[in-house]
C-alpha positions as CSV (number, residue, x, y, z in Angstrom):
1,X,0.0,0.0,0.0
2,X,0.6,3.3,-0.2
3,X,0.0,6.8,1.6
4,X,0.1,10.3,0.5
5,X,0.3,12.5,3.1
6,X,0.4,16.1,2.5
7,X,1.3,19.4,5.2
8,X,1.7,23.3,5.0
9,X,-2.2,24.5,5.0
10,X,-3.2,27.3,7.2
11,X,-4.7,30.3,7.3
12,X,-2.7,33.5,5.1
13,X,-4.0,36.9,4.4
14,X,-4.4,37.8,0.5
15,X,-1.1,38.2,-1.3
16,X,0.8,36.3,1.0
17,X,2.1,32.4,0.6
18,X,2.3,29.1,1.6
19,X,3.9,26.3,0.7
20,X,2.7,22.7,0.3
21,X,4.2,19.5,0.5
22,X,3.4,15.8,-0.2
23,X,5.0,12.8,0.8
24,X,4.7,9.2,-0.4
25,X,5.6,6.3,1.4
26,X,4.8,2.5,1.1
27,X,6.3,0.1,-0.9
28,X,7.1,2.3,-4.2
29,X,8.4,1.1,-7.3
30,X,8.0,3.8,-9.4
31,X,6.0,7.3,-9.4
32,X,4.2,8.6,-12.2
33,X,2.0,11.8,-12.5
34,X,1.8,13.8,-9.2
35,X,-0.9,16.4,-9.0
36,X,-2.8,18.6,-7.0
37,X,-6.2,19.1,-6.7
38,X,-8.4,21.4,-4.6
39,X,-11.8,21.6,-3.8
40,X,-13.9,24.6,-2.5
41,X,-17.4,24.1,-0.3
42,X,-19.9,23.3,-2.6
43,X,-17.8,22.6,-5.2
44,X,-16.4,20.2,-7.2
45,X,-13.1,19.2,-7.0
46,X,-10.8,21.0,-9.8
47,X,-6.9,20.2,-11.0
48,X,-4.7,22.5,-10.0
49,X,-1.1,21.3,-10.7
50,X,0.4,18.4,-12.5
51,X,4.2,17.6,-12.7
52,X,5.6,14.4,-14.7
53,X,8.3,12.0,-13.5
54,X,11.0,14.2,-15.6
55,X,9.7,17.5,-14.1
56,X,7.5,18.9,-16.6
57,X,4.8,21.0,-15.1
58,X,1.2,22.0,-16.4
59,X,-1.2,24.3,-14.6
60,X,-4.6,25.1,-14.6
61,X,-5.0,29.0,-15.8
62,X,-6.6,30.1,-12.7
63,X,-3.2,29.6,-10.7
64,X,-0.9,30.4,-13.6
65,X,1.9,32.7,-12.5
66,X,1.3,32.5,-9.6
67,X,1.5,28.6,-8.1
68,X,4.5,26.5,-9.0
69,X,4.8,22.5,-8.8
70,X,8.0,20.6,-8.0
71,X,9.0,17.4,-7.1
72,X,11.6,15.6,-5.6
73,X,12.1,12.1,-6.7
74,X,14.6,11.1,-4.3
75,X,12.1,12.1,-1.5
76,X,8.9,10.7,-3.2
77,X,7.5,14.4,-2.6
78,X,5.9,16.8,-4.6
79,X,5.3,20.2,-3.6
80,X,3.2,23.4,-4.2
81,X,4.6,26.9,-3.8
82,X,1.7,29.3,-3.6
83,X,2.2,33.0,-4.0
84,X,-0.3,36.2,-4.5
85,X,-3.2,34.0,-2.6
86,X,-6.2,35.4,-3.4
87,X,-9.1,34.4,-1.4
88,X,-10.8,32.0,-4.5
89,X,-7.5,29.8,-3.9
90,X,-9.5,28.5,-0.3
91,X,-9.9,25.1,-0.5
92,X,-9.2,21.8,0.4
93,X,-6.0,20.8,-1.1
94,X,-5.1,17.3,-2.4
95,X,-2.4,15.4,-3.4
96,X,-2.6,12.9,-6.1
97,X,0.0,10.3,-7.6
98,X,0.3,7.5,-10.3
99,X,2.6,4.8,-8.1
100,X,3.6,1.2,-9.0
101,X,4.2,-0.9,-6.6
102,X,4.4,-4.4,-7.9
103,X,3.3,-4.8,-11.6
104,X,1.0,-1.7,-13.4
105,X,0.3,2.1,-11.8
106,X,-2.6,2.6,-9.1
107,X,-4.1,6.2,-8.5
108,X,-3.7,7.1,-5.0
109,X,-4.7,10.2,-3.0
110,X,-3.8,11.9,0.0
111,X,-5.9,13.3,2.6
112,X,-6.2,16.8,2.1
113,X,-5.3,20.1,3.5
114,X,-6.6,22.9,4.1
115,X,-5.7,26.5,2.5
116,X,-7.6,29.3,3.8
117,X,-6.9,32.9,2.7
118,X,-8.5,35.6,4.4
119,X,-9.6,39.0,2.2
């Protein structure tokens, strides 16, 4: 099995940042995709962030230029710099990764954490 847990939510006035982090663990072969999602109250969960196993990044446009993706592989982390919050970016954040462990990729997700950015 394996776990995704991810850190560095809180609470941040607009403008400021924060940083997120994700860490896998478990019996890991390889990792894939890593991604973060985010969902608001009473909405539906939305991509935010992808980053391939060779570093490639992709955002969605609502957080381009101002969120950046990184991983590193040695760590089995992925991480999330967020600048310029605005308060739209609340949310609960997730962590999601593409992770072999035996023989083909499963789709695992962490628990979430929780941005809030005050106006």
């Amino acid at each position: 099995q394996v776990q995704l847990v991810e850190s560095g939510g809180g609470l941040v006035q607009a403008g400021g940042s924060l940083r997120l982090s994700c860490v896998a663990s478990g019996s890991i072969v390889s990792m894939y995709l890593m991604s973060w999602y985010r969902q608001a109250p009473g909405k539906q969960r939305e991509l935010v962030a992808t980053v391939t196993s060779s570093g490639n990044p992709n955002y969605a446009d609502s957080v381009k230029g101002r969120f950046t993706i990184s991983r590193d592989n040695t760590k089995n982390t992925v991480y999330l710099q967020m600048n310029s919050l605005k308060p739209e970016d609340t949310a609960v954040y997730y962590c999601n990764a593409w992770v072999t462990t035996a023989t083909f990729p499963l789709n695992y997700w962490g628990q979430g954490t929780q941005v809030t950015v005050s106006s």
